[in-house]
C-alpha positions as CSV (number, residue, x, y, z in Angstrom):
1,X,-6.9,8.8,17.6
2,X,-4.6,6.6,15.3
3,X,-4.6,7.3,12.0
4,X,-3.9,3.9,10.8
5,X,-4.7,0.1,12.6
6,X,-1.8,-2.2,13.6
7,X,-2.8,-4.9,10.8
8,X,-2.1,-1.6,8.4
9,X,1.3,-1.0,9.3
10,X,2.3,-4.7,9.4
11,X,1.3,-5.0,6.1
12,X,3.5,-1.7,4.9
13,X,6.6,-3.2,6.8
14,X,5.8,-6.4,4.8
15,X,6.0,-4.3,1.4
16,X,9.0,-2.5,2.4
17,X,10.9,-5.4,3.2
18,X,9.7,-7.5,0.1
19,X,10.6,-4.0,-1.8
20,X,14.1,-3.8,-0.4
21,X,14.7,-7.8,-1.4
22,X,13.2,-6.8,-4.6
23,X,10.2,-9.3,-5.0
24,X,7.5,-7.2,-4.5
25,X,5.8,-6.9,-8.3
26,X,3.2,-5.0,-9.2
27,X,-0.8,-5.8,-9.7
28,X,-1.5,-6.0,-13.1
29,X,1.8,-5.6,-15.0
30,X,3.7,-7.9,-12.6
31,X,6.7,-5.1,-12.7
32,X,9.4,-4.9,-9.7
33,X,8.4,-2.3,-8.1
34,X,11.5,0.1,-7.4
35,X,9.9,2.9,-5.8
36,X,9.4,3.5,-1.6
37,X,6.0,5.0,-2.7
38,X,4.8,2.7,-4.3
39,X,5.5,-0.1,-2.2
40,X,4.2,1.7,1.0
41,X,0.7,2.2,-1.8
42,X,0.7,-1.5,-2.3
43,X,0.9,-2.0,1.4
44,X,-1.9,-0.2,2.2
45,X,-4.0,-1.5,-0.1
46,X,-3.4,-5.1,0.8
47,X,-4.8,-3.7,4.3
48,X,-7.6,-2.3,2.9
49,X,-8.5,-5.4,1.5
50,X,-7.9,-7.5,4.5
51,X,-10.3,-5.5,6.3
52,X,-8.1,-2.9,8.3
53,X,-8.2,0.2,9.7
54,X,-7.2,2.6,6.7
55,X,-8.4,5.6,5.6
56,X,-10.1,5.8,2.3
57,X,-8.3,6.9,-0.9
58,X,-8.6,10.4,-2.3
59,X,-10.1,11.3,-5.1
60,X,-9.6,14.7,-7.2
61,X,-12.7,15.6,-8.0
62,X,-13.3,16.9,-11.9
63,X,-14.8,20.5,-12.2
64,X,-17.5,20.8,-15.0
């Protein structure tokens, strides 16, 4: 059982590779982003949003 759809990982390689040519920006700020992290984020959220398969983001849940 994959972790991760195809779509997913084409859209990682796509981040990575704008990353590496540095014109991958950031959302909101509009930034270059520098970091392999956060370029492999920002792939996987443009997945998410296109619908494949990806698991859901963790959330830290606060103790009361």
């Amino acid at each position: 059982m994959t972790k991760y759809g195809k779509k997913a990982s084409e859209k990682v390689k796509k981040a990575m590779h704008e990353r590496k040519e540095e014109t991958l920006e950031s959302g909101r700020s509009g930034k270059k982003v520098t970091s392999k992290k956060q370029a492999i984020a920002i792939g996987l959220s443009q997945a998410r949003k296109a619908g494949a398969k990806v698991p859901r983001k963790k959330f830290s849940s606060k103790k009361i």
